[in-house]
N, C-alpha and C positions, 0 to 999 in steps of 0.2 A: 511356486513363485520364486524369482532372483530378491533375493532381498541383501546384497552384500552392500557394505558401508564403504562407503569413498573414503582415499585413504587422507583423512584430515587429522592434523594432529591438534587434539582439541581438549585443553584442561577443562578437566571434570569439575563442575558446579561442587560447593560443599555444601554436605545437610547437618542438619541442628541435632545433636542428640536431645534425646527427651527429655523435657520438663519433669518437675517429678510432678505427681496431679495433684499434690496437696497446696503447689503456689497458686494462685491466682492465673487467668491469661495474661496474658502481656497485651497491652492495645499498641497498634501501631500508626499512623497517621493513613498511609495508605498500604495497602497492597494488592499485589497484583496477581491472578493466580495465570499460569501459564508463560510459559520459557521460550515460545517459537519469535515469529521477528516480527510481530505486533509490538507483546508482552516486553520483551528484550528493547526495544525504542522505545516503549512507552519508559520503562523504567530509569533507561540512561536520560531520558529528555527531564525526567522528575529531579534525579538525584542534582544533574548539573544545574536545576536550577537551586536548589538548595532543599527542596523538602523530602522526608527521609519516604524514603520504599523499601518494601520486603516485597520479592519473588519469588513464588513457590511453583516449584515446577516438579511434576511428578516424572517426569525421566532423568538422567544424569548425562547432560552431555548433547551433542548432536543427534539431532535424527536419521532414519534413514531414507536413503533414497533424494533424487535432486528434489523432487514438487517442485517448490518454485523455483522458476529458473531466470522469467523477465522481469526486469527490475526497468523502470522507468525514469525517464529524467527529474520528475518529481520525488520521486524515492531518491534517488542518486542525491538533489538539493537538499532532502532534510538531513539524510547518512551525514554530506557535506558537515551543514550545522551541527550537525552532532557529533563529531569528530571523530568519523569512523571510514570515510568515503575512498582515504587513498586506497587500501589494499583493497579495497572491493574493484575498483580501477581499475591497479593494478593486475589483477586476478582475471578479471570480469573479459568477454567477449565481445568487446564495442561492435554495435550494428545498428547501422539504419536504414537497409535497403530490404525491400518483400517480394517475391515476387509469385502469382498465381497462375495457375496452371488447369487446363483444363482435360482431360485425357493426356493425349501428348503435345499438345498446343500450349505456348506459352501466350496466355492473353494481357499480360501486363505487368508491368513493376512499378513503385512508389517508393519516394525515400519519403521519411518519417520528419529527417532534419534539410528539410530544402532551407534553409535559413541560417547565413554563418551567426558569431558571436554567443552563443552560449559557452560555458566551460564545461558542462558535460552533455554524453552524447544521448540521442533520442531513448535508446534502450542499452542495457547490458543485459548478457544472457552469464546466470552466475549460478548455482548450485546453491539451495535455500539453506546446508549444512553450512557455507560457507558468509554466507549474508549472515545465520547466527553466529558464527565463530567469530565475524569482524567486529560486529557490534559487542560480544564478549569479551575482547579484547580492548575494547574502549572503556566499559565499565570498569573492567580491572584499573585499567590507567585512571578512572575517573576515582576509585575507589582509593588509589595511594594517593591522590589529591583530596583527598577527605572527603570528596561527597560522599552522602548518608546511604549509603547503596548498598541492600543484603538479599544474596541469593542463596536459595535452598533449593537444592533439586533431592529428587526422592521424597518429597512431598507431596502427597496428591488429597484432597480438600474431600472429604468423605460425606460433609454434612455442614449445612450454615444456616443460619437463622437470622433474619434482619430483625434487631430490636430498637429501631428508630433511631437512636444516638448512635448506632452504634451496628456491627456485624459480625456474632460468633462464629467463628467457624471450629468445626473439628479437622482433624490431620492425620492423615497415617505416613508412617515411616517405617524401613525396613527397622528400628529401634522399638516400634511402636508408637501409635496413637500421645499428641496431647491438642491443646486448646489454644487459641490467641484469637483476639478481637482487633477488627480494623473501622476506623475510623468512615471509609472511603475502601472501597472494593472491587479492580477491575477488575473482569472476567476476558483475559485474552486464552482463552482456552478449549477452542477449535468449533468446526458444526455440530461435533456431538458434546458440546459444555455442560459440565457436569454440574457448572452455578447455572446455567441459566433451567436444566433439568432438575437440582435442587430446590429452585425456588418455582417451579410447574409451571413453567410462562414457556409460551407457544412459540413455534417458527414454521411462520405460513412462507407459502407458496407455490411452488409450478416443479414438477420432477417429468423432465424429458426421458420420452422411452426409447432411448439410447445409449449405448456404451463403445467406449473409446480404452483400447489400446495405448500405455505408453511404454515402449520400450527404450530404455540407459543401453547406448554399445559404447563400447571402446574399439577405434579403429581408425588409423590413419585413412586420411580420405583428403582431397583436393580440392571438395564441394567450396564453392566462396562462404564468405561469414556471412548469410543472408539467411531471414525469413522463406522457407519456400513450402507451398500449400498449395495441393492437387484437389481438385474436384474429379472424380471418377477416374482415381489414378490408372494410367496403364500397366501398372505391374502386377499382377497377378495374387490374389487372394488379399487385395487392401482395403475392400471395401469403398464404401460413397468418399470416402477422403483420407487424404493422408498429408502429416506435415513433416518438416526436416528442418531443426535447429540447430545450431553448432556448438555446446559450451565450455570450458577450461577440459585440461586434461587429456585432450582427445576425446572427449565423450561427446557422442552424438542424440540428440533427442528426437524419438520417433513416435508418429501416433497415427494410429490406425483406428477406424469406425469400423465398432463391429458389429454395429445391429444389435435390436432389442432381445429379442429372444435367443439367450445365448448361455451355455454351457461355461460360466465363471473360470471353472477348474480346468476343462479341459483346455480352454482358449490360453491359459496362463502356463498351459503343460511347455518349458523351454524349448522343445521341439517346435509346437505351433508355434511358439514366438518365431521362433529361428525360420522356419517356412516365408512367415510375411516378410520377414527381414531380408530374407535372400531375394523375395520378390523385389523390392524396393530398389537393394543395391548391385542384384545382381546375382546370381550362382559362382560359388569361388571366392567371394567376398570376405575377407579375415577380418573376423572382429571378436570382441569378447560382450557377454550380454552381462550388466551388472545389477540392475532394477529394471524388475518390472512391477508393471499395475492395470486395473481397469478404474476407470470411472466412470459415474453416469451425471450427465447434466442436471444441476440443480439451481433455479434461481431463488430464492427464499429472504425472507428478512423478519427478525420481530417485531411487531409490532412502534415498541417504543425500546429505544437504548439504554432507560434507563428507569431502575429499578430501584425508590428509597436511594439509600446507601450503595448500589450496587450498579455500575455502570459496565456497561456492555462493548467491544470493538473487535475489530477483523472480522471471521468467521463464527465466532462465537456468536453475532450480533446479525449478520448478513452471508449468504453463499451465493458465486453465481457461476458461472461454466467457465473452466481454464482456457478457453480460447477468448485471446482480446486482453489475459493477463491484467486482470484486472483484481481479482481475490489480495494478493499480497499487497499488491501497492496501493490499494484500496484500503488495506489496514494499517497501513503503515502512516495513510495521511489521516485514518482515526486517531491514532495515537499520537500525530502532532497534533489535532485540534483537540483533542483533550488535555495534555499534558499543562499545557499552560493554565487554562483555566481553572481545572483543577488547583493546580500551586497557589493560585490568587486565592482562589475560594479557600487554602488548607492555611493560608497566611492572612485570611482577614480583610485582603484587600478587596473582595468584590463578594456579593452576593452568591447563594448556591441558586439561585435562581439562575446563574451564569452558566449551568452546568445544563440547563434545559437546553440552551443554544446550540450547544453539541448535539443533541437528541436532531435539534430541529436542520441544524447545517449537513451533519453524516446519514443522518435520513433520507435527506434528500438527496447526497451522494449516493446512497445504495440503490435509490430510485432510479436515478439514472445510469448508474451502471448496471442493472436489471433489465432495464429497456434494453438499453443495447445488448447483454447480452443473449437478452433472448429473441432480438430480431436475428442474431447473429447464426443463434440455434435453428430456427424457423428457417432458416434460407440454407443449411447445411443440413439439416432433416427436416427434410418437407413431409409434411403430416396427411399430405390429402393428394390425388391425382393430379387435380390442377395446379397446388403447389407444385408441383415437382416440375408440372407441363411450363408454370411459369417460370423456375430457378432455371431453369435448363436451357428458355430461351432468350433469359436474359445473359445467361453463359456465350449463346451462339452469336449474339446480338457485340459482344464484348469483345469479342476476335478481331471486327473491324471497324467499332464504332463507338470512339470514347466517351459516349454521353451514357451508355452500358454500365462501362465499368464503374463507375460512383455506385450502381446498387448491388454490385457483387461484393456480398458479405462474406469476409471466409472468416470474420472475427475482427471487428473495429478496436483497433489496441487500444491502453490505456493511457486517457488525458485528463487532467488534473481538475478535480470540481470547480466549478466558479461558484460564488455564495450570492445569488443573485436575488435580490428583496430579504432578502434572511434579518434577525430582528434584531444582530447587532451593528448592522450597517447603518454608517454616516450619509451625508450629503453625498452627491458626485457632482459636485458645479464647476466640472471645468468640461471643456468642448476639446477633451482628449483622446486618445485611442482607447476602442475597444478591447485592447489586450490589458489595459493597466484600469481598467474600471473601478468601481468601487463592489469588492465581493471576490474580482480574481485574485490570483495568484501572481506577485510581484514575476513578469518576465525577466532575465538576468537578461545582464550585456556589457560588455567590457569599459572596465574601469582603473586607468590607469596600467598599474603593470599586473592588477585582479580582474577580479569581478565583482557587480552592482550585489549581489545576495552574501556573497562572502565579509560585506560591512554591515552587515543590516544589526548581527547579534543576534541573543536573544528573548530582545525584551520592545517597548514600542517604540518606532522611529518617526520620527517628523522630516521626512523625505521632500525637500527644497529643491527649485532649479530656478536662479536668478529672482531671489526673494528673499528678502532683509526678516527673517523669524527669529526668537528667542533661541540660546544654546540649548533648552528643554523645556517641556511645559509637562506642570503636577498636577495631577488632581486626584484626591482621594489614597493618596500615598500610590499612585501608580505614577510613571513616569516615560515620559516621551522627551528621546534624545533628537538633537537635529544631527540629519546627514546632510551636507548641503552641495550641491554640485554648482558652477560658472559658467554660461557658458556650454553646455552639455553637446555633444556631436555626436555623429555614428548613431550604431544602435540604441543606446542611452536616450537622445532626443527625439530618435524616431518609435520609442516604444511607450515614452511618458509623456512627452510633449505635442506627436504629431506639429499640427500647426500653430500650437499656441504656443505666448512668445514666454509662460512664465507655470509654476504647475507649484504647488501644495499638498504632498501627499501623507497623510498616515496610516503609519502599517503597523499591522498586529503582528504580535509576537512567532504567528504561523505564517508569516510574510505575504498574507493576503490585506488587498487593500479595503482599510475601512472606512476613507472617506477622501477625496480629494477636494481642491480648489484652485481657484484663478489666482489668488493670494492669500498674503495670511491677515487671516482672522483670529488671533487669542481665545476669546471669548468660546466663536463656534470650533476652535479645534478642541478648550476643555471640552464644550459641548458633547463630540465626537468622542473622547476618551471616555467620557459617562455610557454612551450607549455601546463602546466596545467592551466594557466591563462588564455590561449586567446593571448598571447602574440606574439607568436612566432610559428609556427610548427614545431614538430622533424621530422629530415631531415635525 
């Protein structure tokens, strides 16, 4: 197997030498076990808001090999907020065009961002060593600003014990073993989590009998910056599919279907890699191979997120098939709907009942990036004759007749959950767009010489358009600032207002909206801050 590490220049995490075992553990307020780019946002969202984190991470430094590679405009929005987003930008492979393929027939392309006025773009294709390096690099800065921010790598959590107030865990380190207790306990620490197999809780689901091929080249190549995805590639020994992405560096990302019943070793022997490869771009083709892998499709999820003391996100919590790229950015918007909540609840201002919400809002995220992606699987390995009679002639069907292509799956990319009925939603009484509902994700759109997401901050907003409201309204020691717009045009009024002459919005600290109106109402906005907290239910 290629297992060589991209060449990223990446300061090394520091680890704690050991306690001597006669002190007591240390209790910490939170922490978090796991360094990849769940773990690493969850923790920079914690520290900036002021309450302190420990990150334990049992590697030192980057990992290897790209994994994830598509980063979403929703990830890109939170990076944003959390002050980590320009070098990923900068760095990152802007794309929003895909285009599919059926043998040698091209049967159609879609761009992702038909719709100007965002500030970033549908997808970046970026290296997941790189996504943790930026986000390390933000800590660091956050950390010479005082936030409470402490990471320990070469820590790996050996054993824990929830004792209701409270979470012991043991530690090993190349120094050896000690003890610390945490208050609160995420577990960003992958599909094989060592806390969620510590404490014996399950992770059901569905394992497709298939495996996929990805090979890392490095190789000048001319291909455009696009998504491209073959069904019954015409190149020779690719199997039922094959895809081509393009990321920083010149590296190329390749993935090939190789059938269930398959010889791990041999298929990963650099030679066979090299065979498919050649197939793909040709015989003669100069590249260099840097990572490779196999994976097999998994949709899965636990039951419940959360555990006592012990809260669960990313893969640790849910797994589903990398096509559709939804695994990372899927954990990445866990760890902004936790981060906040948690800070309330670690600071007194809201209920740990508020902590259920997250169980009940990313649950139902993983539910439905589960569906999709296992419809996605279903129509890329057809499990039965008729499937296949059917994929195949809704392929043929697609060549010249666009009511086809809406069901050719080759992997429905990643779009950002909406919280639709979930139980900390407000009123929605205004007769506004479906895009800015009560439960979505605030749409950005250009403001001034920025953008609508880059004022929001990160705390609660009282989102105005031609509405005489208070400069902030408190309840409960939380606090909703007004943002207020005049006047509103462009994409701004047509993403908040549609037709209405006047709008009231407030947004949660994860910039999704939790309650709108026609005007302001004092009263029902505290109202609305009560059931965004945990508080209260709207009734």
């Amino acid at each position: 197997m290629v297992q060589a590490r991209y060449d990223i220049a990446f300061r090394l995490y520091p680890y704690e030498r050991v306690a001597a075992q006669s002190q007591p553990p240390r209790r910490h307020p939170v922490v978090i076990v796991g360094g990849g780019p769940v773990g690493l946002a969850a923790a920079l969202d914690l520290g900036r808001r002021g309450t302190p984190v420990l990150l334990l991470d049992d590697h030192e430094g980057a990992g290897k090999g790209s994994r994830a590679i598509c980063f979403a405009r929703r990830t890109l929005e939170i990076a944003d907020r959390l002050g980590a987003v320009a070098p990923m930008r900068e760095k990152g492979v802007v794309w929003n065009i895909g285009k599919v393929f059926y043998g040698e027939d091209r049967l159609f392309e879609f761009d992702l961002s038909p719709e100007p006025g965002h500030r970033h773009p549908a997808f970046i294709n970026l290296q997941q060593p790189y996504f943790e390096k930026f986000l390390m690099e933000e800590i660091r800065a956050a950390q010479a600003r005082g936030a409470p921010l402490e990471i320990r790598g070469c820590n790996a959590v050996t054993a824990l014990t929830d004792r209701g107030d409270h979470v012991h865990l043991e530690i090993g380190t190349p120094d050896g073993p000690y003890a610390l207790e945490a208050e609160w306990l995420i577990a960003c620490d992958g599909a094989r989590s060592p806390v969620r197999e510590g404490l014996g809780l399950s992770f059901d689901g569905r394992v497709f009998e298939d495996n996929f091929l990805i090979a890392d080249v490095r190789m000048t190549a001319d291909f455009p910056t696009e998504r491209w995805f073959w069904f019954e590639p015409p190149f020779e020994g690719a199997g039922q599919s094959a895809l081509l992405h393009r990321q920083p560096d010149d590296v190329w990302r390749l993935d090939f279907q190789l059938g269930w019943d398959i010889d791990r070793k041999a298929e990963l022997d650099p030679a066979a890699v090299r065979r498919r490869v050649d197939g793909m771009l040709g015989q003669g083709a100069e590249y260099d191979l840097i990572w490779t892998s196999i994976y097999t499709f998994q949709c899965r999820r636990m039951e419940r997120f959360r555990r006592g003391r012990v809260l669960f996100a990313g893969d640790s919590a849910h797994q589903v098939s990398p096509f559709g790229a939804r695994g990372a950015n899927s954990g990445v918007q866990d760890a902004e709907n936790l981060a906040w909540k948690l800070d309330l609840v670690v600071r007194g201002l809201a209920p740990e009942t508020l902590l259920d919400s997250y169980c009940a809002e990313r649950e139902h995220g993983a539910d439905e990036n589960i569906l999709n992606s296992t419809r996605a699987t279903d129509f890329l390995t057809p499990k039965s004759e008729i499937s296949a009679v059917f994929r195949n002639a809704v392929l043929d069907l697609a060549r010249d007749h666009p009511f086809a292509r809406a069901m050719v799956n080759s992997g429905r990319l990643s779009v950002p959950c909406v919280y639709d009925g979930m139980p900390l939603n407000g009123p929605d009484a205004l007769d506004g767009p479906a895009v800015s509902r009560v439960g979505a994700p605030c749409p950005d759109a250009p403001v001034g010489d920025g953008f609508l997401l880059g004022r929001l901050g990160d705390g609660f907003t009282l989102l105005t358009f031609d509405v005489d409201a208070p400069a902030h309204v408190e309840e409960g020691g939380v606090v909703a600032r007004r943002l207020a717009f005049e006047a509103p045009t462009g994409a701004l009024r047509e993403r908040y207002l549609g037709q209405a002459e006047r709008a009231v919005y407030l947004i949660r600290p994860d910039q999704h909206v939790a309650a709108r109106w026609a005007h302001c109402d004092e009263a029902a906005i505290r109202r609305a801050l009560r059931a965004a907290t945990g508080a209260e239910p709207w009734i």
